[in-house]
C-alpha positions as CSV (number, residue, x, y, z in Angstrom):
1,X,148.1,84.7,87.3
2,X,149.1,82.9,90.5
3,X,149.0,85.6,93.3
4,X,150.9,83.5,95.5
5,X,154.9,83.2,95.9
6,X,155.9,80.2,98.7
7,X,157.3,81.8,102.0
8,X,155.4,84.8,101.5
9,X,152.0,85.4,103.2
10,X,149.3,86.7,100.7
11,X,147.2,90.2,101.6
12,X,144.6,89.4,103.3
13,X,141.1,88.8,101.8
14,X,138.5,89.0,104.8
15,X,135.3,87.3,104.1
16,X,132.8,88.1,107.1
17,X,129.4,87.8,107.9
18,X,126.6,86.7,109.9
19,X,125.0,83.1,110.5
20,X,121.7,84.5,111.6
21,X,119.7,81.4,111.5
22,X,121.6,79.4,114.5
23,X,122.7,79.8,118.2
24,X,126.8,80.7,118.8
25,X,129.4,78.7,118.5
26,X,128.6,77.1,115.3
27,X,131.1,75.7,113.3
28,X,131.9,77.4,109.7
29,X,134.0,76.4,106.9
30,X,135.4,78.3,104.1
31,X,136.6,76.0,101.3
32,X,138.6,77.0,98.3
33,X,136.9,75.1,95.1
34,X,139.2,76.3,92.7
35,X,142.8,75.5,94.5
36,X,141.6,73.3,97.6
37,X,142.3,74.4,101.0
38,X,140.2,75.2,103.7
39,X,139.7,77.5,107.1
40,X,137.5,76.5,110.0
41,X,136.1,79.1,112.3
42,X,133.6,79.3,115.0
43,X,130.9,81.8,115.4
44,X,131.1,84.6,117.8
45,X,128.0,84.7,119.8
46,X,126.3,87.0,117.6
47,X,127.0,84.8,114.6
48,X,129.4,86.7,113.5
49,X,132.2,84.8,111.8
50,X,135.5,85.6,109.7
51,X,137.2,83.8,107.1
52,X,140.8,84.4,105.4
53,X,141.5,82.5,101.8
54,X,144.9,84.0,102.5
55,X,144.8,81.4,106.2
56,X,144.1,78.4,103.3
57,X,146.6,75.7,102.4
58,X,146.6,76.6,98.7
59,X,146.2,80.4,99.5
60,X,143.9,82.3,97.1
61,X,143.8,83.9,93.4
62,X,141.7,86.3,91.5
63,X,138.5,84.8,90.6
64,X,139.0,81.4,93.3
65,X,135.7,80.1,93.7
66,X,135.3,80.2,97.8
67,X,132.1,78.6,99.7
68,X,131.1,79.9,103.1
69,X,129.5,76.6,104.5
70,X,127.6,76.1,107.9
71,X,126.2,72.6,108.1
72,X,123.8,71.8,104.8
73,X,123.3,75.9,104.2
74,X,126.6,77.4,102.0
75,X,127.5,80.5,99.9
76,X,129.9,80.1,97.1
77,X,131.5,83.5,96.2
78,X,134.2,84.7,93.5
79,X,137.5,86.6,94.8
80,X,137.7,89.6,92.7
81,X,140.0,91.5,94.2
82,X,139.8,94.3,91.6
83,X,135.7,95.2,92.4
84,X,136.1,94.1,96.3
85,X,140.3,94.8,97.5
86,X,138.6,94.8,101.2
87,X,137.0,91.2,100.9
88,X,133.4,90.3,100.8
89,X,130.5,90.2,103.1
90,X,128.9,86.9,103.3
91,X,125.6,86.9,105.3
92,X,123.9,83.1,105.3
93,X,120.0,84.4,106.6
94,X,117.6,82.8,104.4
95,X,117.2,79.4,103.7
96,X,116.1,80.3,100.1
97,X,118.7,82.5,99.1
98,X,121.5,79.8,99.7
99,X,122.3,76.5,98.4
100,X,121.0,73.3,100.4
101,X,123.9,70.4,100.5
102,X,122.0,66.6,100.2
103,X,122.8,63.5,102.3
104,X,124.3,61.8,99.0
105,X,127.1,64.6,98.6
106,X,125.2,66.4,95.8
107,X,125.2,70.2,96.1
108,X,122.2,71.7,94.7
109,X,123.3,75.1,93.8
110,X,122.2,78.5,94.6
111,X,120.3,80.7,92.0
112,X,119.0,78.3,89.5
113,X,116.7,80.0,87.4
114,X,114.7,78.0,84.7
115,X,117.7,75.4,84.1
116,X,120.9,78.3,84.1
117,X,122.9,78.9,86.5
118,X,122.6,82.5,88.0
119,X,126.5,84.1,89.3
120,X,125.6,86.7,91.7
């Protein structure tokens, strides 16, 4: 069911987290997958960030797909507003525990666990 009516702003959905392998001021984009849309933000200089699917073009709906994405390192999370009505929290630390974007526009996703796809 589409959450979102045009003219009217959507409840926010926070998605915040830490960048904690890079300096400040590094750039972050959230992207919509599901609907398109996206939000840029810049790190705080703790690596701190924030992201709003409600700030996105398209706005968001239950179960959008949304991927935190810093450079080649990203995140792709499910809205479930039901489990998680305050947002998520989206920490990108570890090389290994996020997907790895390739120079030929292939994503190589996250979790991939003798051929199936893990959803976490």
């Amino acid at each position: 069911m589409d959450s979102t009516v045009p003219g009217f702003p959507q409840n926010p959905y926070p998605i915040a987290g830490i960048l904690q392998f890079a300096a400040s001021l590094i750039r972050m984009l959230g992207i919509n997958l599901t609907r398109g849309g996206s939000e840029e933000v810049t790190t705080a200089d703790d690596g701190s960030y924030g992201i709003d699917p409600a700030n996105m073009d398209n706005g968001y709906d239950e179960g959008d797909v949304i991927r935190i994405q810093s450079g080649s390192w990203y995140r792709d999370i499910f809205i479930d507003t039901t489990n998680n009505p305050d947002g998520e929290d989206v920490n990108l630390n570890k090389p290994v525990d996020i997907g790895i974007v390739t120079g030929k526009g292939v994503s190589l996703p996250r979790g991939i666990i003798c051929g199936s796809t893990q959803r976490r």
